[in-house]
C-alpha positions as a printed Julia matrix, in Angstrom:
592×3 Matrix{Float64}:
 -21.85  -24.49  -36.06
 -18.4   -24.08  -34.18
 -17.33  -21.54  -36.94
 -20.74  -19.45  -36.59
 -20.77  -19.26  -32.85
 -16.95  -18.0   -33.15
 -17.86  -15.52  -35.65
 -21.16  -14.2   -33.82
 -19.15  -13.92  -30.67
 -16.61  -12.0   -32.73
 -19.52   -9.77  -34.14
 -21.0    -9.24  -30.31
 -17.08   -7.7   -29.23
 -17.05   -4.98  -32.48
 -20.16   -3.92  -31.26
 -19.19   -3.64  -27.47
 -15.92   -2.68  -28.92
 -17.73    0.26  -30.55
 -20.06    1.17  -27.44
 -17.34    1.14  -25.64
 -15.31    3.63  -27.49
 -18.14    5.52  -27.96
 -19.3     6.02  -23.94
 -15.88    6.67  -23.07
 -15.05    8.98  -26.25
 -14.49   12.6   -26.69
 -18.34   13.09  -27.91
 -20.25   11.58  -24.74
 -18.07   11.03  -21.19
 -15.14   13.18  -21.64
 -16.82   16.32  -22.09
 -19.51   15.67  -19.65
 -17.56   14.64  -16.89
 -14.55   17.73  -17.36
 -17.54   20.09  -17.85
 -19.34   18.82  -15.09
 -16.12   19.76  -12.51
 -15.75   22.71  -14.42
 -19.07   23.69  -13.7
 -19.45   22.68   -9.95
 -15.65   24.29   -9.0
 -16.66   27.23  -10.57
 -20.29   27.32   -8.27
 -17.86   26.54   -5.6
 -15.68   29.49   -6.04
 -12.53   27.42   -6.29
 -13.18   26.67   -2.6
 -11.48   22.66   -3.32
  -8.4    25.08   -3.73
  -8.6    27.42   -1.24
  -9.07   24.85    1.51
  -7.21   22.15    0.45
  -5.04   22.37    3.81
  -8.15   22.21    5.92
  -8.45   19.05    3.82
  -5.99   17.36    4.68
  -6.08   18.41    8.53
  -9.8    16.59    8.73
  -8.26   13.56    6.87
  -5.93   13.4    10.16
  -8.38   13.83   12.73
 -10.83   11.12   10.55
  -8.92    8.55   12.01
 -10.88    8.5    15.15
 -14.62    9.68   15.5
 -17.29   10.77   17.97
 -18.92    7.6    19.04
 -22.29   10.1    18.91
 -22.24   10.16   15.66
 -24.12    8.07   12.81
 -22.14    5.8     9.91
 -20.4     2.6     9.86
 -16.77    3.47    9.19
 -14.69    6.31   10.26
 -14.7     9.45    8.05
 -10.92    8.2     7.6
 -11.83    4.58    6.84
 -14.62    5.54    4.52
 -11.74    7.5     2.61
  -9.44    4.96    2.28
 -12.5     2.71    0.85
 -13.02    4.88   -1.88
  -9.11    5.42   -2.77
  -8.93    1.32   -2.21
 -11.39    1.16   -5.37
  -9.64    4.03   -7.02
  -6.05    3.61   -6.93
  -5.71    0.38   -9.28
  -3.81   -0.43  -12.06
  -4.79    2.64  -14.26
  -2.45    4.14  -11.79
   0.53    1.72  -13.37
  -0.86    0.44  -16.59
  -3.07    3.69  -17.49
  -0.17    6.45  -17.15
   1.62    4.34  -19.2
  -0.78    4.14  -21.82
  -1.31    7.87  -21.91
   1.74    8.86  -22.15
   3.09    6.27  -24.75
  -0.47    7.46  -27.07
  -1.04   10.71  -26.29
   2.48   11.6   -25.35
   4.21   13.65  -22.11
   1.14   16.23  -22.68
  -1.18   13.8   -21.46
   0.32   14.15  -18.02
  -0.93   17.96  -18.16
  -4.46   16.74  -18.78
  -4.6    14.17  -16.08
  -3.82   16.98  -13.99
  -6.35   19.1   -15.26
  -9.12   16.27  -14.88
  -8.1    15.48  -11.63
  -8.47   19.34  -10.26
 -11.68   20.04  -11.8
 -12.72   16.5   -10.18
 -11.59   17.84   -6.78
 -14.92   19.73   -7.2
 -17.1    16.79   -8.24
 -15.99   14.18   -5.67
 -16.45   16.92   -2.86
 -20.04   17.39   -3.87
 -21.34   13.53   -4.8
 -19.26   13.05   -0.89
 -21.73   16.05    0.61
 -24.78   14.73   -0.65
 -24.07   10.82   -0.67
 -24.09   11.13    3.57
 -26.79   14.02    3.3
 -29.1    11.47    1.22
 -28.05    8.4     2.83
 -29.93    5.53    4.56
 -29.88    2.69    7.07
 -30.93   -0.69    6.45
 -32.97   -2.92    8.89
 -29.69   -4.67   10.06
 -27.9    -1.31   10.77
 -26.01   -0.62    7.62
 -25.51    2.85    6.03
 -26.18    2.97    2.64
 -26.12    5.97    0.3
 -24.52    7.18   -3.05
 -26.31    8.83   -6.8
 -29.35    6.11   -6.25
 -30.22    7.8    -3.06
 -29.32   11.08   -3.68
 -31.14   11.1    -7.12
 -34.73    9.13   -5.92
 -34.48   11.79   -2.43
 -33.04   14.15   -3.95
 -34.72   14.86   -7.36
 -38.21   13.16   -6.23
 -40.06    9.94   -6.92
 -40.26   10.72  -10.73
 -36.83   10.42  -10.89
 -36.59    7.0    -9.72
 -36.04    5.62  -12.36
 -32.66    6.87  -12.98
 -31.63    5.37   -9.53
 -32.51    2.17  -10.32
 -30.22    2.48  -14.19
 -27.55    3.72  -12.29
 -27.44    1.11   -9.85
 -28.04   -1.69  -12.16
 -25.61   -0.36  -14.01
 -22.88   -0.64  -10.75
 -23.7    -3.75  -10.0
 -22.71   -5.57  -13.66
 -19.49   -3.17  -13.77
 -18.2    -4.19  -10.31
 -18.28   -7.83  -11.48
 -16.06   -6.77  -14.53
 -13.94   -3.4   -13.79
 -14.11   -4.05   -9.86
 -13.1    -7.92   -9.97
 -12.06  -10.02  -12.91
 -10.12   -7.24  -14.64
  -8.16   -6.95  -10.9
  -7.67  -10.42  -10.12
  -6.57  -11.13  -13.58
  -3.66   -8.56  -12.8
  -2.81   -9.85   -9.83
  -2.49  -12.84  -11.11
  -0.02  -11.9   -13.82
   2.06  -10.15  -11.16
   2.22  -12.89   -8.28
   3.03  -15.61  -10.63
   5.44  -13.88  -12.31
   7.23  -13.1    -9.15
   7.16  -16.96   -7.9
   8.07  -18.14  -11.04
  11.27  -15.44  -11.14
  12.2   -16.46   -7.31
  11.83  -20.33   -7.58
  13.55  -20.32  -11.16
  11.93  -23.47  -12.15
  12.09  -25.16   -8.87
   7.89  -24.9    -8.22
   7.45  -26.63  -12.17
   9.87  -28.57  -11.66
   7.61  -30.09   -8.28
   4.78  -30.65  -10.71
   7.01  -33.02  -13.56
   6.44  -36.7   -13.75
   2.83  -36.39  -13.13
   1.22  -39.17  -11.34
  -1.07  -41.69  -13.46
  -4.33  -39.87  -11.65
  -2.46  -36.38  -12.51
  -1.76  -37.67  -16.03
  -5.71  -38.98  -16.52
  -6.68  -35.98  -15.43
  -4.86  -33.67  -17.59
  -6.29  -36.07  -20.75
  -9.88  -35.5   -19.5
  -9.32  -31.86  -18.9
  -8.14  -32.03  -23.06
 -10.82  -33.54  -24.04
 -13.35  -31.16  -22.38
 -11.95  -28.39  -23.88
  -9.24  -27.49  -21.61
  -8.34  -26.25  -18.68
 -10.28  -22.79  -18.73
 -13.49  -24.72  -19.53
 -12.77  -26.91  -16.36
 -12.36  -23.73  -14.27
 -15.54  -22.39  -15.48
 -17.45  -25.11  -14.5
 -15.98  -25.38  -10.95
 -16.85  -21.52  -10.73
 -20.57  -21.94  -11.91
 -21.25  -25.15  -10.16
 -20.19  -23.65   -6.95
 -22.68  -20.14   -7.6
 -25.47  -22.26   -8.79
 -25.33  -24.49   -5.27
 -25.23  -21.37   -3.55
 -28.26  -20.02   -5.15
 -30.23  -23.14   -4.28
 -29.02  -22.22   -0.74
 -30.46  -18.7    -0.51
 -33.6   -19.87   -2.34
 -34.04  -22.28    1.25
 -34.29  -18.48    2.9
 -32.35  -19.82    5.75
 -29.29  -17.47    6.3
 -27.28  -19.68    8.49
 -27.41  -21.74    5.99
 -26.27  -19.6     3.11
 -23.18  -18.41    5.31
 -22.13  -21.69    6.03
 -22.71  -22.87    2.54
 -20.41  -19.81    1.18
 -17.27  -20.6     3.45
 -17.49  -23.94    2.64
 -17.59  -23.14   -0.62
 -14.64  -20.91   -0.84
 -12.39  -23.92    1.2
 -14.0   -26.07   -1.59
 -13.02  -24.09   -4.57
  -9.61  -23.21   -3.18
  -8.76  -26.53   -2.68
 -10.1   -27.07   -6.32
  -7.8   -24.38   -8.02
  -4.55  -25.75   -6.49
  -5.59  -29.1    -8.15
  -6.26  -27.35  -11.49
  -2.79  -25.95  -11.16
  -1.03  -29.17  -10.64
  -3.72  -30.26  -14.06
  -2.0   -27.39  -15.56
   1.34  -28.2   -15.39
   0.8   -31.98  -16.13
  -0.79  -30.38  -19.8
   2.76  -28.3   -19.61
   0.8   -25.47  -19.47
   4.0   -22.69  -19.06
   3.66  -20.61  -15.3
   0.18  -23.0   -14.81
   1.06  -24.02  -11.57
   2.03  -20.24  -10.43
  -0.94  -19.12  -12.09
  -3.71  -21.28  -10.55
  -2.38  -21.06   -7.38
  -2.39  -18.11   -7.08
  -5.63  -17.76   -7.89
  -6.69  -20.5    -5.43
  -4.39  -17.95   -2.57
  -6.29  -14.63   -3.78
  -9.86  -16.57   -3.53
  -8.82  -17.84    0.1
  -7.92  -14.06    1.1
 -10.7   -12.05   -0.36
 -12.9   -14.22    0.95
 -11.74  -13.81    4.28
 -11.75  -10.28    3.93
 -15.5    -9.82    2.11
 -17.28  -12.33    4.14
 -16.31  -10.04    6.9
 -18.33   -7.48    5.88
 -18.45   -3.69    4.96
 -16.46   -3.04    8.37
 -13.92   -5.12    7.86
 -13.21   -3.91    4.51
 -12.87   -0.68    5.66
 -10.34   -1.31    8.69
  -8.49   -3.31    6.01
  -8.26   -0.73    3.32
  -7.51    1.65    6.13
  -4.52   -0.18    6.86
  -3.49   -0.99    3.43
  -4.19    1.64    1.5
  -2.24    4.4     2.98
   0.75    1.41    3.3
   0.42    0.51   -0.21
   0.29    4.36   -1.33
   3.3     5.45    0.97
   5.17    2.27   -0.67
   4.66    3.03   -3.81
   5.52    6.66   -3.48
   8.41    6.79   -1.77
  10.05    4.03   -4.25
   8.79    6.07   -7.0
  10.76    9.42   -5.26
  13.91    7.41   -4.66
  13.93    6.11   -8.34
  12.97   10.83   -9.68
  16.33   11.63   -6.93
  18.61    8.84   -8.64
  17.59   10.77  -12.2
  17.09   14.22  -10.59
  19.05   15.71  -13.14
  16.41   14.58  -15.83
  13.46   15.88  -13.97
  13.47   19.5   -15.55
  13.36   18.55  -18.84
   9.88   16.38  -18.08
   8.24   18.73  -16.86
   9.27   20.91  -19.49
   7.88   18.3   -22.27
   4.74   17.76  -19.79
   4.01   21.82  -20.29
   4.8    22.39  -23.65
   3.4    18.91  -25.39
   0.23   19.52  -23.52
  -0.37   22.51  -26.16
   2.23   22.55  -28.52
   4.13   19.62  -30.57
   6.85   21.6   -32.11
   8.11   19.28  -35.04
   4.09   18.8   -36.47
   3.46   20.68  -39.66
   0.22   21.31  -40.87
  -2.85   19.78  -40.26
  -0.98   17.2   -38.73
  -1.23   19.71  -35.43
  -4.94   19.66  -34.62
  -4.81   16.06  -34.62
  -2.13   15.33  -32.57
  -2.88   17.77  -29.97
  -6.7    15.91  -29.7
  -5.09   12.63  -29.55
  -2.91   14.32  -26.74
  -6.19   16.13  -24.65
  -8.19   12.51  -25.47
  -5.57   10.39  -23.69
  -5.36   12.5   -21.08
  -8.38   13.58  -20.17
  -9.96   10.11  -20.19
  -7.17    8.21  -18.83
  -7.34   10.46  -15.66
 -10.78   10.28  -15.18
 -10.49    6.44  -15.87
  -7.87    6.63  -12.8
  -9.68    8.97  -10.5
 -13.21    8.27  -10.82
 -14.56   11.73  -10.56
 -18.14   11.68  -11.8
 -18.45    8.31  -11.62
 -20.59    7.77   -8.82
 -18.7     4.87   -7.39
 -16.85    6.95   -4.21
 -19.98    8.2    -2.68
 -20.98    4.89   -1.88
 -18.34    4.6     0.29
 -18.09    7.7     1.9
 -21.71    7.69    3.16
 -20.36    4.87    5.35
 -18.73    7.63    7.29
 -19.23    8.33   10.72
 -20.12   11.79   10.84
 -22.82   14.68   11.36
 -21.36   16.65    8.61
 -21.72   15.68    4.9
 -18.99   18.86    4.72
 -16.42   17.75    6.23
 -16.65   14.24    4.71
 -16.88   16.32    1.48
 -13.5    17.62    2.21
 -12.25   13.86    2.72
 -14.06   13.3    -0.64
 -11.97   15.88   -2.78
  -8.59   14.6    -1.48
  -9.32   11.36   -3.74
  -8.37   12.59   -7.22
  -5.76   14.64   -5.94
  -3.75   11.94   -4.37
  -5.05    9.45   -6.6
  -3.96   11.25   -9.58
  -1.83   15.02   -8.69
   0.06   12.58   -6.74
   0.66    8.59   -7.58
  -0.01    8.56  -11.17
   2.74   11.93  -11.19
   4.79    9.48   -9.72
   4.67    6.61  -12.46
   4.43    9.55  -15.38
   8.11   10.97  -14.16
   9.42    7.91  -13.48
   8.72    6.89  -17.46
   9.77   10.06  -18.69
  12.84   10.44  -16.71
  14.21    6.81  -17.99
  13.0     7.65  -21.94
  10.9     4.54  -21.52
   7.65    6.16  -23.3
   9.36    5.13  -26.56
   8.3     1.54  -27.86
  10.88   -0.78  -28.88
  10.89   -4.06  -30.97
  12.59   -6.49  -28.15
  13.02   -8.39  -31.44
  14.95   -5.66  -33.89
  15.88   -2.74  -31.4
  13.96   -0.81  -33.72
  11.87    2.25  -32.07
   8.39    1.65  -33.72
   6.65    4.92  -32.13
   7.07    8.1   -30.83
   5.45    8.81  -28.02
   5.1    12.14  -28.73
   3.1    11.96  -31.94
   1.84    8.46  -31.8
   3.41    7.63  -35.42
   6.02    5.4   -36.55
   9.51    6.45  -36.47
  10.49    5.45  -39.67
   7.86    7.46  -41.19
   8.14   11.08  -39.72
   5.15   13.14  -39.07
   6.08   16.2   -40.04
   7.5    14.53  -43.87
   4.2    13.09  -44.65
   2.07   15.12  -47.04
  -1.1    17.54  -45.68
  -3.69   15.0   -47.57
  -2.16   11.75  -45.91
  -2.16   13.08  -41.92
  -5.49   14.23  -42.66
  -6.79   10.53  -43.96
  -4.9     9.46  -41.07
  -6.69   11.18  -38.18
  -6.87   10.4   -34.54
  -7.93    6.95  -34.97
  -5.31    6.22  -37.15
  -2.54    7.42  -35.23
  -4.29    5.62  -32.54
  -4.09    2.6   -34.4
  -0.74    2.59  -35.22
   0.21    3.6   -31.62
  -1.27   -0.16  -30.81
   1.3    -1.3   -31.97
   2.78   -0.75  -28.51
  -0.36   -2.15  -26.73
   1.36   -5.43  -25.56
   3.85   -3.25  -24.0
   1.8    -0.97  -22.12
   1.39   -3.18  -18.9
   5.59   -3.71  -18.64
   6.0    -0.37  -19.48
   6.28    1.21  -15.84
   7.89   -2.11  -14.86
  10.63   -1.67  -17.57
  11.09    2.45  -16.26
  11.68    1.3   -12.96
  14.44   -1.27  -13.12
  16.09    1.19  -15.49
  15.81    4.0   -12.63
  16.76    1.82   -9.94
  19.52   -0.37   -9.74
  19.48   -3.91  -10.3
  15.95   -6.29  -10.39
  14.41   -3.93   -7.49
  12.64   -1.94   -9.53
  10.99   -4.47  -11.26
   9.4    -6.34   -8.19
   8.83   -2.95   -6.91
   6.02   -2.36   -9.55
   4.83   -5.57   -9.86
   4.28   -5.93   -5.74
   2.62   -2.19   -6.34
   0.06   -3.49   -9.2
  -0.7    -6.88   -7.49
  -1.76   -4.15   -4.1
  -3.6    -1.86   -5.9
  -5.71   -4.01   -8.01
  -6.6    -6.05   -4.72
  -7.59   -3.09   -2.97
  -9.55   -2.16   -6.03
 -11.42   -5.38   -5.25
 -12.39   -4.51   -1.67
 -13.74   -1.23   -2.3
 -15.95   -2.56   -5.7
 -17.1    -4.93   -3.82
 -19.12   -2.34   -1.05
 -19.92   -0.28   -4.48
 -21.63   -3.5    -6.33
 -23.33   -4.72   -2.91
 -24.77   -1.36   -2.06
 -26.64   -1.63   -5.53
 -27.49   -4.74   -4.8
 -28.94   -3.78   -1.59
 -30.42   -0.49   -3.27
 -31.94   -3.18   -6.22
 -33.12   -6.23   -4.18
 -32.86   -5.43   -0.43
 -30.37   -5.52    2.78
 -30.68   -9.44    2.64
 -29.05   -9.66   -0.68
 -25.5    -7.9     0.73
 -24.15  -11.32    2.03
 -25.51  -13.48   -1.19
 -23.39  -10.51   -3.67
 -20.14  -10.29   -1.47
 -20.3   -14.61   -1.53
 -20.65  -14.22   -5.58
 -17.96  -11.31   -6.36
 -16.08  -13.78   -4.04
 -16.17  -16.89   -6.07
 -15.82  -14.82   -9.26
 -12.72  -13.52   -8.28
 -10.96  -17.05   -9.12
 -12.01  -17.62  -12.33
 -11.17  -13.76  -13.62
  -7.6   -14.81  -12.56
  -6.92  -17.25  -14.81
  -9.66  -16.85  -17.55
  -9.55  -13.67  -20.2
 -13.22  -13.06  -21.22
 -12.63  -10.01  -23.3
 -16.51   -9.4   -24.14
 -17.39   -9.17  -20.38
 -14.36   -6.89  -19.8
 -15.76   -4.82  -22.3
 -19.41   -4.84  -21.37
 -18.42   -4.03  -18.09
 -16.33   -1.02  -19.17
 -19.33    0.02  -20.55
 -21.54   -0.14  -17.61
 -19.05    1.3   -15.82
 -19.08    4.67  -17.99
 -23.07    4.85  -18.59
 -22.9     4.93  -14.42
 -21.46    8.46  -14.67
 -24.46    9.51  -17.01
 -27.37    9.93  -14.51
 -24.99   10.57  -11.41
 -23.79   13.99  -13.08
 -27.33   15.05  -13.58
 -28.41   14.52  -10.3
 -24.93   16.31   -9.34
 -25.38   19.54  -11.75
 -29.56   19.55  -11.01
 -28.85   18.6    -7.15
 -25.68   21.51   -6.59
 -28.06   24.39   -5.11
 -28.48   21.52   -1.92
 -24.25   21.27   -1.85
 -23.49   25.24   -2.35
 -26.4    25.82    0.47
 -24.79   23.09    2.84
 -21.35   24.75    2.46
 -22.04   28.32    3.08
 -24.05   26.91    6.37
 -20.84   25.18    7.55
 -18.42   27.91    6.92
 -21.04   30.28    8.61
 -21.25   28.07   11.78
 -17.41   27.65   11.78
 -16.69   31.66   11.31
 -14.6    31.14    8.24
């Protein structure tokens, strides 16, 4: 029974596996979404370009706002929301990733997807406050369900509800568990590097009540199991609490909850390292730490998000940035040549014979292509949702706001981590075991078996997927990748904590802003009264994604998150006459 529950589980992943690769492929989401921007900057006459200055001058002045006007959060704030979802790990992990498949060329795609997106997020910015809401209690809400059901009309409807549906499974998954996982990995890695032992070494000699515990924990399955249960006795009590309809009640259940459950992940950590469970301590507690902070945070509501990511985005950004420019200045002399592989590997990868060149330029324009809009978001749907929060008369200028996110997201940070790899050589895999190089970057093929000596009939049998494959092979080394270019660019350990300090902020501001995204589809799905009940949820979830890799929910939820972008980009191509009319009535009323 064991063995056929194991293999059925194993049968559900190929299939997500494959819907996966299929939603976020070169056949379904890749050209949509490029030819979507493509589309919408051309309608715009390249205006995203031409006013990119006047941008970034609104982005200043969004930091305070007419009290006269409607919204929640300042057209500044509501920014910052959307780049706290958006900037994430991809920005770290992703770059990486491109790069070490696709090779330098990738960089020249990301670039490509984030300019066209420029176009995309100004428009789903214009119409998300044009379209948007306000609940009984005073909240704005808005984003492709609104826009699409007001928008495109009552037959339409149904779209709205798919895409929101849709939102709120993939904020539990892309928005939360994937995140806190990270974070995880990062925090503990750092305590367990500054106290050297000294934290495990607490935890030895377990007590007989430590000890008993660690044998019941065995024989329940382990630890993981335990932390499962904790996590879905503490939703299911919380349930029964909003089923009483009393909402005092269900608030005061929910903070007691999180104390509870924070309290009860220190205790599994001390479990852990009585089962000698290596980094256990480190690893639950910090779990039981993020829980007690993001619940502090998302209990607070929609506002306090927003001042928070207001304060630590741009901090976290600014951090990461100018570390990133200090490490490109200490290898200035290396810069040139990157960009000169970025340019010319992006169309041309001069020691591939043959057929081998159509492939390895797709594999190049893939990676690229979908690992920016993987970063950025454009098309999506997600970053309206915050910027109809804004506080504003003008779904314009918030558009303008709304186009700076791919370009700093992506022109900008993920730049950073893409010269910072090049410049140290570190988009080469290495065996830490042989000193072998197993791949080149460049062609995404073994070293020891060149490309360009391997006959016509062979790189042909090979294809994409196959060089794909074999570029796995570096897949464990993806996520220390950027860590690993740093420390070589920088002097000393700095480097190192540098990146990890980065990717533990960026996937918890990633958490904030998913969070508004998954409770304004709640609120769009079951009503105003459900936005406390989803933020208490996502907030108890947030634990067990820490410490527990469920790969089949990962992967569900990365395909939720891509079938999002499906009806959002035809409400934005059908729904574009309403944006080009809106800006030519701006720039007429403003003289420009």
């Amino acid at each position: 029974m064991g063995e056929q529950s194991v293999s059925l589980m194993q049968e559900l992943q190929s299939y997500v596996d494959a819907a996966s690769g299929f939603v976020w492929g070169p056949y379904l989401l890749i050209p949509l979404l490029v030819g979507t921007g493509a589309f919408l900057m051309l309608r715009l006459g390249f205006m995203p370009f031409r006013r990119l200055g006047m941008a970034f001058s609104l982005m200043w002045k969004g930091r305070r706002h007419d009290a006269a006007h409607e919204g929640e959060l300042s057209p500044f704030n509501a920014l910052m929301t959307s780049m706290a979802a958006t900037v994430g790990t991809g920005n770290i992990v992703g770059v990486a990733s491109a790069i070490m498949i696709g090779g330098p060329g990738a960089v020249f795609w990301m670039w490509v997807t984030a300019l066209v997106g420029m176009a995309t997020k100004y428009c789903e910015a214009v119409l998300a406050v044009k379209y948007r809401e306000v609940t009984p209690d005073g909240s704005y809400v808005g984003g492709p369900m609104y826009y699409i059901r007001k928008g495109l009309g009552e037959n339409w409807a149904w779209m709205a509800v798919l895409f929101a549906l849709f939102g709120a499974v993939a904020s539990f998954g892309i928005g939360n568990m994937t995140q806190a996982n990270s974070i995880t990995a990062s925090v503990a890695d750092l305590i367990n590097k500054f106290t050297e032992g000294s934290v495990q070494a607490a935890a030895q000699a377990p007590t007989g009540l430590m000890a008993s515990l660690a044998s019941l924990t065995q024989d329940m399955g382990g630890i993981e199991n335990l932390a499962a249960a904790g996590t879905g006795a503490s939703a299911l009590l919380l349930v029964i609490a909003m089923m009483t309809r009393n909402e005092a009640l269900v608030r005061n259940t929910a903070r007691l909850l999180i104390v509870v459950m924070t309290v009860y992940y220190v205790l599994l950590g001390f479990i852990a390292e009585a089962m000698n469970i290596p980094g256990g301590l480190a690893t639950y507690c910090t779990a039981a730490g993020l829980l007690l902070i993001i619940g502090l945070v998302l209990l607070g509501g929609v506002k306090r998000i927003g001042s928070v990511a207001g304060t630590l985005v741009p901090f976290m950004a600014l951090f990461y940035i100018i570390i990133g420019i200090v490490a490109i200045i200490w290898n200035i002399d290396k810069v040139p040549g990157a960009f000169k592989m970025i340019f010319t590997e992006a169309f041309s990868l001069g020691s591939v014979a043959g057929g081998a060149f159509g492939v390895a330029i797709i594999v190049t324009i893939q990676n690229g292509v979908a690992r920016g809009l993987f970063s950025n978001e454009a098309g999506l749907g997600s970053a309206p949702i915050a910027h109809a929060t804004a506080i504003t008369d003008s779904p314009v200028r918030q558009g303008f706001l709304g186009m700076l996110d791919p370009f700093l997201d992506t022109i900008v940070i993920c730049s950073i981590t893409a010269l910072v790899v090049l410049v140290t050589n570190h988009w080469y895999y290495v065996d830490p075991a042989t000193g072998e190089m197993l791949m080149d970057g460049a062609h995404g093929i073994l070293s020891s078996v060149k490309l360009a000596d391997l006959p016509p009939d062979v790189v042909q049998k090979l294809g994409a997927e196959g060089m794909q494959a074999l570029a796995a092979k570096g897949e464990l080394n993806k996520a220390l990748l950027t860590q690993r270019a740093f420390s070589q660019a920088i002097p000393g350990e700095l480097g190192a904590y540098v990146v990890a300090v980065a990717q533990a902020l960026f996937a918890f501001s990633t958490i904030l802003g998913w969070c508004v995204y998954g409770e304004r589809c709640c609120i769009y799905l079951f009503g105003h009264k459900s936005a406390f009940f989803f933020r208490s949820i996502f907030t108890l979830i947030v634990p067990l994604g820490a410490v527990v890799v469920v790969d089949l929910v990962w992967g569900l939820a990365d395909v939720f998150n891509g079938l999002m972008a499906l009806p959002n980009l035809v409400a934005l191509l059908l729904l574009s006459p309403v944006v080009i009319k809106l800006t030519r009535e701006y720039f007429k009323e403003q003289g420009k």
